[in-house]
C-alpha positions in Angstrom: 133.7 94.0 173.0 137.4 95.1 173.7 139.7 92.5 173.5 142.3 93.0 175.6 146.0 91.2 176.6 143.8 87.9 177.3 144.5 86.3 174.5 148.8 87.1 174.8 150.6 85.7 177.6 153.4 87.6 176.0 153.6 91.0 174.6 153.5 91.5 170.5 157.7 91.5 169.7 158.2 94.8 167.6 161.4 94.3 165.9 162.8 93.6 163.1 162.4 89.8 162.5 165.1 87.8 163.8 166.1 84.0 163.6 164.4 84.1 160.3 164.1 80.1 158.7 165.8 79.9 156.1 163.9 80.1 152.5 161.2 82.0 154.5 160.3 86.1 154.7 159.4 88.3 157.7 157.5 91.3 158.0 157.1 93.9 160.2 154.3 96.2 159.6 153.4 99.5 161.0 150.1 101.2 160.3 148.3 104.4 161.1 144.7 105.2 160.4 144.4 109.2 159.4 142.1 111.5 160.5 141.6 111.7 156.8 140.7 108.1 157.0 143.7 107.0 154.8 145.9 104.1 155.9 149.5 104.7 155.9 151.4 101.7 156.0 155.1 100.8 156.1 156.2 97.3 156.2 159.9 96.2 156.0 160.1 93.0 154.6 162.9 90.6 155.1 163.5 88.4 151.7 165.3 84.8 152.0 168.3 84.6 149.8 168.0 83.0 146.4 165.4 83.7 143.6 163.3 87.3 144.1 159.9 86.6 146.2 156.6 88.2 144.7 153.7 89.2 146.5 149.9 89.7 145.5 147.9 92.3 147.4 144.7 91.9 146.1 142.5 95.2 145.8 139.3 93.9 145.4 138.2 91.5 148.0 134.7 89.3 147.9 132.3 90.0 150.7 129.6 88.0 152.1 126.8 89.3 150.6 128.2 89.1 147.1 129.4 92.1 146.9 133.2 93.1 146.5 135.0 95.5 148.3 137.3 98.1 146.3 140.7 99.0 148.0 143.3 101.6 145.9 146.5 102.6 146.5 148.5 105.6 147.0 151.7 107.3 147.2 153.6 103.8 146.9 157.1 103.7 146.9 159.4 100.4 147.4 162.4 100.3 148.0 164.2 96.4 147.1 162.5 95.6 144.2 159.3 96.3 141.8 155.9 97.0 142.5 153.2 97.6 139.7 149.7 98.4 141.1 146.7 98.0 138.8 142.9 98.1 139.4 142.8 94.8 141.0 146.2 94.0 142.6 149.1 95.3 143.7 152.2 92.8 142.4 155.7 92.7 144.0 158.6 91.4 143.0 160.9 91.5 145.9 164.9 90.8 145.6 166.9 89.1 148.4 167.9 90.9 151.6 165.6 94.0 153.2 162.8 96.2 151.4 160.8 98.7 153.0 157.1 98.8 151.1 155.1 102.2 151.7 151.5 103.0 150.6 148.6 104.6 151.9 145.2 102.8 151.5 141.6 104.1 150.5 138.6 102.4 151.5 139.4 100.1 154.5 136.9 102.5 156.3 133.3 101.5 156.0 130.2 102.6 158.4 128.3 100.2 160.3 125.5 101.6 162.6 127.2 103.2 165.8 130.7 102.7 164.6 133.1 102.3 161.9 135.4 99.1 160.8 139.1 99.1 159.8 139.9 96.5 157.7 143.2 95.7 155.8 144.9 92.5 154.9 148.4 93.0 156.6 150.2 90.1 155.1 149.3 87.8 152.0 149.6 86.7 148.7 153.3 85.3 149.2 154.6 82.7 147.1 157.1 81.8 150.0 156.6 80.9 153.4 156.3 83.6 156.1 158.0 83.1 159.2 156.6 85.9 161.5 154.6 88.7 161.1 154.9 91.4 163.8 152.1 94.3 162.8 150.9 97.5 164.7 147.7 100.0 163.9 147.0 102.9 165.7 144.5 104.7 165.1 142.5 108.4 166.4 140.1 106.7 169.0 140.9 103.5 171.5 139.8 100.5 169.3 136.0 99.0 170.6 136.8 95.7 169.0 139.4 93.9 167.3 139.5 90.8 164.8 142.3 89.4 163.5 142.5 86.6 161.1 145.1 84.5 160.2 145.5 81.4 157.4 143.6 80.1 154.2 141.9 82.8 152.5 137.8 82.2 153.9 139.3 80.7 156.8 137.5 81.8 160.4 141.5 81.0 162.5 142.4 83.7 164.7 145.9 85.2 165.0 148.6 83.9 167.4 148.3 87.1 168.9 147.1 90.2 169.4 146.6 93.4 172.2 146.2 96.9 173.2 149.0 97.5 173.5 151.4 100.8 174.6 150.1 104.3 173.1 146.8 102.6 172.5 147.5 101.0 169.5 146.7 97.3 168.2 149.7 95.0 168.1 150.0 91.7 166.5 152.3 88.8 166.2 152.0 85.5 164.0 154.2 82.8 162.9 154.2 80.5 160.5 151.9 81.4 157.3 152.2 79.1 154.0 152.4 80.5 150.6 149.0 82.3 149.6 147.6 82.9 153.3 146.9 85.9 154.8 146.3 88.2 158.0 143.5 90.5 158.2 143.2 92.9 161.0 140.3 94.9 161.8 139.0 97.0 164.4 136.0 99.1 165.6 136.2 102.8 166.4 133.4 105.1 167.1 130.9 106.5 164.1 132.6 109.6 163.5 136.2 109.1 164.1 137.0 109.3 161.0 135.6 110.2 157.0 134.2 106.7 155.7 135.6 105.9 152.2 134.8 102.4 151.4 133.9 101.6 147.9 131.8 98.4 147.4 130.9 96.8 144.3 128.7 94.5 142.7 130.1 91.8 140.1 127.6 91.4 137.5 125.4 88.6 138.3 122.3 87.4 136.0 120.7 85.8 138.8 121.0 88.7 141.0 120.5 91.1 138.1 116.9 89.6 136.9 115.8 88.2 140.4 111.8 89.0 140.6 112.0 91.5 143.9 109.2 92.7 144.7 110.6 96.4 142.5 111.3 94.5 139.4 107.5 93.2 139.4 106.4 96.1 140.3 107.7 97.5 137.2 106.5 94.3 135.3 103.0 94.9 136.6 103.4 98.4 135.4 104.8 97.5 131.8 102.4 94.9 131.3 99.1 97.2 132.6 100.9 99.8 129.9 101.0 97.2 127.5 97.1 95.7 127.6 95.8 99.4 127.4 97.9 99.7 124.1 96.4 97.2 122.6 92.9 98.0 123.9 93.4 101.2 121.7 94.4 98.9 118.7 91.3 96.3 119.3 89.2 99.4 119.7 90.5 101.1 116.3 90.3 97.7 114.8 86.1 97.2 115.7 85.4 101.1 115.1 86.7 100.7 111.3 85.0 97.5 111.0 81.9 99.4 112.7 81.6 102.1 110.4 82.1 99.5 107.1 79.5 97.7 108.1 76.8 100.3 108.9 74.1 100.5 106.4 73.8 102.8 103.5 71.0 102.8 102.2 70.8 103.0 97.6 73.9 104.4 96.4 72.9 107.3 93.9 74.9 106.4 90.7 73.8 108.8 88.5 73.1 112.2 88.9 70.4 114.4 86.8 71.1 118.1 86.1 70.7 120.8 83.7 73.5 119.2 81.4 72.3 115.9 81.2 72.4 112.9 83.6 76.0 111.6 84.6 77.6 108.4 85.9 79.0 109.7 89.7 80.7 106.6 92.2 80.6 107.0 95.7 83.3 109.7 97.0 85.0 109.2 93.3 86.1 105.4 93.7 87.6 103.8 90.8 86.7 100.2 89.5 91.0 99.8 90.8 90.2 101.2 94.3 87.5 98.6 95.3 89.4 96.0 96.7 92.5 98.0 98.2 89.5 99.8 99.8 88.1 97.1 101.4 90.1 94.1 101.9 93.7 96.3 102.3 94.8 95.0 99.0 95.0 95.2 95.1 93.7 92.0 93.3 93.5 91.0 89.8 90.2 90.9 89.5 90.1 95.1 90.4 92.7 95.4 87.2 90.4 93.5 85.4 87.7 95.6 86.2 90.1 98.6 85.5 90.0 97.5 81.8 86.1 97.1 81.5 85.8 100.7 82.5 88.6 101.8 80.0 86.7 100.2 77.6 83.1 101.1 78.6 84.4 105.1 78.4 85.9 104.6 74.9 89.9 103.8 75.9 89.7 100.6 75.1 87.5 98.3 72.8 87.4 94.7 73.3 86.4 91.9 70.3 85.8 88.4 71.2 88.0 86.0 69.2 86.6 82.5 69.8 88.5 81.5 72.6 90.6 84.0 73.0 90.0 88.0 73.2 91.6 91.3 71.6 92.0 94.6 73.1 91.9 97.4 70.7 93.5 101.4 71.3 90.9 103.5 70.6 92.0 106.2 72.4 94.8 107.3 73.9 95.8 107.6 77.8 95.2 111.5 78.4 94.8 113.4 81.2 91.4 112.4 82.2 92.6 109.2 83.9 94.1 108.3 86.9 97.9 107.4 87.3 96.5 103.3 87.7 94.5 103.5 84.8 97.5 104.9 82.7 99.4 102.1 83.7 96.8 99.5 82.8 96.4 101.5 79.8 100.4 100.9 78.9 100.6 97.9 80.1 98.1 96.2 77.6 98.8 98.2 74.4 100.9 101.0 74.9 101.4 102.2 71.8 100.1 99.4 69.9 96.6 99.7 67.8 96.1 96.5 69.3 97.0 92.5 71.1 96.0 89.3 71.3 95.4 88.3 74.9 97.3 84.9 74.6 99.9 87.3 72.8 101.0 89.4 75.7 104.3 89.2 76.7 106.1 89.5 80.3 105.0 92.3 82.2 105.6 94.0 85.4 102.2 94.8 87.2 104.5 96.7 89.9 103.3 100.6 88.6 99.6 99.4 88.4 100.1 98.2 92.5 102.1 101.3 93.0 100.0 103.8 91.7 96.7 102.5 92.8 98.4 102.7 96.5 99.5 106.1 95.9 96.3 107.3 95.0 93.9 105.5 97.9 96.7 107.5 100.5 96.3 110.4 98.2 92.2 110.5 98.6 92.4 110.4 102.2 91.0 106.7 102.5 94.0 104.6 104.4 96.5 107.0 106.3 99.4 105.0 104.8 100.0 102.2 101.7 98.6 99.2 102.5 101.1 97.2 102.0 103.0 99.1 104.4 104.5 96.5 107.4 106.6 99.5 108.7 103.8 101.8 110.0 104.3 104.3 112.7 103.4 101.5 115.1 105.9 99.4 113.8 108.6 102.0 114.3 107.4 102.6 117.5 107.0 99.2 118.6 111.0 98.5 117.6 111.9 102.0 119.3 110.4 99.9 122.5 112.1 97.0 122.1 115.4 98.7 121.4 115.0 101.4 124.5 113.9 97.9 126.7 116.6 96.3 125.6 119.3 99.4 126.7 117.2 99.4 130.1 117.6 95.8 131.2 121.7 96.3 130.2 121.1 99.6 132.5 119.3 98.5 135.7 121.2 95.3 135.3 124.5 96.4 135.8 123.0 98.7 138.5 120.6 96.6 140.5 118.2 94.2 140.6 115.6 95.8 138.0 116.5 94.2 134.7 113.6 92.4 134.8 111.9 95.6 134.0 113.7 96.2 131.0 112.9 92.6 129.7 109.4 93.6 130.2 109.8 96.4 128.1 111.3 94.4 125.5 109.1 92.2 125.2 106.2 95.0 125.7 108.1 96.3 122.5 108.3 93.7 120.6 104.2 92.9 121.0 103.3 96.0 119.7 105.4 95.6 116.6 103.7 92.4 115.8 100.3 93.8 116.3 101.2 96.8 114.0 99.5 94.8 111.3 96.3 94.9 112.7 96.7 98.7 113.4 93.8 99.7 110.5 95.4 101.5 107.6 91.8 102.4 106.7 90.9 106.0 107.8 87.7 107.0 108.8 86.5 108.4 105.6 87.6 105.0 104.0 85.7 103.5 106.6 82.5 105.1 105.2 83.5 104.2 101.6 83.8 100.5 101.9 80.0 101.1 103.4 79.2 102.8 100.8 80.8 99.9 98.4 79.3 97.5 100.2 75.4 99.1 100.0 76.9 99.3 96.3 77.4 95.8 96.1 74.0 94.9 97.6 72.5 97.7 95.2 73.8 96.0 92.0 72.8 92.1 93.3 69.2 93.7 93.4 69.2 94.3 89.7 68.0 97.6 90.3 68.2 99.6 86.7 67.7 103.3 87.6 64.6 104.0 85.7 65.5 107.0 84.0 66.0 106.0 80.3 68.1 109.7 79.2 70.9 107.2 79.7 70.6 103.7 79.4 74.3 103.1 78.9 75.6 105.3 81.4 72.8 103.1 83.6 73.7 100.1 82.7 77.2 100.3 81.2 78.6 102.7 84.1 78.0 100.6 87.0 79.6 97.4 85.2 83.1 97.9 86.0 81.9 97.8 89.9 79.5 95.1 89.3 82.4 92.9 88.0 85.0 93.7 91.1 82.4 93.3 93.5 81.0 89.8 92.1 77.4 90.9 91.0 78.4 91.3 86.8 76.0 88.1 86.3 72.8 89.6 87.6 73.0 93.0 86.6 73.7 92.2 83.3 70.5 90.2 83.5 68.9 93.2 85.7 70.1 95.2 82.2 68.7 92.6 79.8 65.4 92.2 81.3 65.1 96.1 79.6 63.6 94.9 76.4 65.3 95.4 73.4 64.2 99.2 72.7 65.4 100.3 76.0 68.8 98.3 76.2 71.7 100.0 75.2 74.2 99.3 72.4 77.0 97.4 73.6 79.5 99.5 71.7 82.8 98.8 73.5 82.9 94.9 73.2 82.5 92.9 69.6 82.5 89.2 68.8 84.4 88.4 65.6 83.3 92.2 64.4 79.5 91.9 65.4 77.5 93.5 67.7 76.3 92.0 70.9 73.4 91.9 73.2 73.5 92.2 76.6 72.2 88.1 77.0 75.4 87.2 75.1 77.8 90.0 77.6 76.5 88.2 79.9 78.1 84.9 79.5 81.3 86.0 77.9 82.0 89.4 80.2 82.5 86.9 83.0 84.7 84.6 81.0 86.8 87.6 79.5 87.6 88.6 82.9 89.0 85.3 83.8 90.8 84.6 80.9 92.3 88.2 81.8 93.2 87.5 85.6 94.8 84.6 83.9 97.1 85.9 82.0 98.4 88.9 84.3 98.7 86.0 86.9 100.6 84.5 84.2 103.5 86.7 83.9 103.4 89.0 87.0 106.6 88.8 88.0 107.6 91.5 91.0 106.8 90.7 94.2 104.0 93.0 95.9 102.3 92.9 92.6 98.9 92.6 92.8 97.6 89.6 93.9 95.5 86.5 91.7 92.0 85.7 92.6 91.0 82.5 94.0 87.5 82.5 93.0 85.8 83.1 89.7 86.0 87.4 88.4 82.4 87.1 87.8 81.7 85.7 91.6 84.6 87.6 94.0 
């Protein structure tokens, strides 16, 4: 509505300030809006005699939605005294007598449906006393509506007064404003009269920043639906690898009958070493145990019972026939000594056995990375998450009301890198080998001898290594006993006190050696990683 002279019973004085109270300032102000939508402004200030007065314009001014608006100024010049103008306020420092202050203002225009509003604070910030204010705007179009406020900053008062006035323009006159109060003045033009430049801000605010709009759930909803088919991948890689290990076999064909003879042949070349990093994930004592039988069942190693104690005897050395663990089981117990004393073995470092035998079950295509590998490509992944959700929320916080989405994210993140342990390391041909082992294992707790007597000690002798990792060495050394004694084979890798053995006395002390063995690696295995000790008997895993 256009207010009009009804609120002045007298016209808006327009000179300089007269009759001034002592120890108080006066301002007259003059204004213009441009059709560029600056403000030009010129007010000449009358400053009470004594110390310099300063004035604060502030240039960013809280709205009522929480938002701030942003005011710069331009071209300022002023003459009686200093002016510094920063990014938030405009400071005076004003010295006694006159000063005329000019500036032009940016963004005191701001769109609001069928019109624009003009508003600047015309006085304010004083740390003195204002006595009268006398202020004029004119602007391109006849004013629709004017507001004009006058005393504590917040406050709702109106001004003393204020008109159309001649020319069309807005005039104003106050008295009597206390240090730190202000007058605002703002009218209503047409859309359209001139360019819009307000600039409006939002201080950062958590509350406003994480509030659960309905766009910030949205994108919660959509993280999270991400986030459950992710891991319905992982639970379904998880039960497809546990699918194919437990699908039956069938007899596992150990040896193999041709033209040269019959030979020992373990399913897709596993290694006494291999069997539990094949089908538990890692390397136990118990499979370097075993590693040690088989070096000493093919002629490596020979093994003499003491009478309490055991000694493993050189009888060959590591060549290129065996694989990089067996090597380092093979150095690690004698090196190149002819012989030791089990209770005589010093420290150790187990490390290259763990090492190698990870290297190789990578190497044969049976886990797609080390086992003891935490940092797999879903780990990495899962951090990327969490870092990139972490950048997000900073992002859509200090531009809206989404952060919530990059908390979800985060968190979506940091999920997946804690389920990266369950990601299988087993591939799918690994898969089919711990089937394979297991069928194995079932095949050797059977006590089923392969008939074929060309080779009882690769048939009996062969298979031991694997009986003893897998927990079946007590009955098929009894499956191998039951033979007779012109079909068993000569036990001609282990000795007790220099003698020969039969299979009925391997049986009881194969088991025991093993023990004794685990024992004393758990003993001095020192690095962490290394593999690990059993918790149940060698002889019963």
């Amino acid at each position: 509505m256009l207010i009009a002279g009804m609120l002045a019973a007298a016209p808006a004085a327009a000179a300089q300030p007269v009759n001034v109270l002592p120890g108080t300032a006066a301002t007259e102000v003059r204004a213009k809006l441009e059709r560029d939508g600056a403000l030009t402004v010129t007010e000449r200030i009358t400053v009470p005699d004594g110390n310099p007065v300063h004035r604060t314009i502030p240039l960013r001014q809280p709205a009522a939605d929480g938002t701030d608006r942003v005011f710069t100024l331009a071209d300022v010049r002023l003459d009686g005294g200093d002016v510094q103008v920063g990014p938030d306020a405009a400071r005076l420092v004003l010295r006694p007598g006159e000063a005329t202050f000019r500036y032009a203002v940016r963004g005191a225009v701001a769109d609001d449906g069928e019109s624009q509003e003009v508003r600047w604070s015309f006085s304010g910030g004083w740390d003195v006393p204002v006595d009268r204010i006398s202020a004029s705007l004119l602007a391109p179009q006849v004013p629709q509506d004017i507001t004009c406020l006058a005393g504590p900053v917040g406050s709702g008062e109106r001004c003393g007064r204020y008109e159309i006035g001649r020319a069309q323009q807005v005039q104003v006159l106050q008295f009597g404003l206390a240090p730190g109060e202000r007058l605002v003045l703002s009218i209503r033009v047409p859309a359209g009269a001139v360019p819009s430049n307000a600039v409006v801000e939002r201080p950062f605010d958590p509350a406003y920043a994480f509030s659960p709009n309905s766009g910030a759930l949205a994108g919660v909803i959509g993280v999270g639906l991400l986030l459950v088919g992710a891991l319905g991948v992982l639970r379904y890689l998880r039960r497809r690898d546990a699918g194919v290990a437990a699908a039956a076999t069938g007899p596992v064909e150990l040896l193999t009958t041709t033209a040269g003879g019959t030979t020992f042949s373990s399913p897709d070349g596993v290694l006494p070493g291999h069997v539990g990093t094949v089908r538990g994930g890692r390397a136990e004592l118990v499979d370097v145990a075993g590693t040690v039988v088989d070096l000493a069942v093919r002629n490596y190693l020979g093994i003499e019972e003491l009478g309490g104690d055991w000694r493993i005897v050189r009888r060959n050395p590591a060549d290129g026939a065996l694989r990089d663990h067996e090597r380092a089981v093979h150095d690690l117990l004698v090196g190149d000594r002819d012989q030791v004393v089990l209770a005589e073995l010093g420290r150790g470092d187990l490390a290259p056995v763990r090492e190698a035998l990870y290297a190789e079950v990578v190497e044969r295509g049976w886990t797609s990375r080390r086992p003891d590998a935490a940092r797999n490509l879903l780990w990495w992944g899962g951090l990327g998450v969490a870092a990139a959700g972490v950048l997000l929320a900073v992002l859509l916080a200090l531009t809206g009301r989404l952060g919530l989405i990059g908390i979800a994210v985060a968190v979506g993140g940091a999920v997946l890198t804690a389920a990266s342990r369950s990601l299988p390391a087993r591939t799918t041909r690994g898969a089919v080998l711990a089937a394979h082992l297991r069928g194995l294992g079932e095949q050797l707790a059977s006590g089923a001898v392969d008939p074929r007597a060309a080779d009882r000690e690769s048939g009996c002798f062969r298979p031991l290594p694997y009986a003893l990792v897998l927990g079946e060495a007590d009955r098929w050394l009894a499956a191998c006993a039951e033979l007779g004694t012109a079909d068993a084979p000569e036990v001609h890798w282990y000795r007790a006190r220099g003698a020969a053995v039969d299979l009925a006395h391997l049986r009881d002390a194969l088991p025991a050696f093993a023990d004794r063995l685990c024992t004393c690696f758990a003993a001095y295995r020192k690095p962490p990683g290394s593999p690990e000790p059993v918790t149940i008997g060698a002889a019963s895993r």
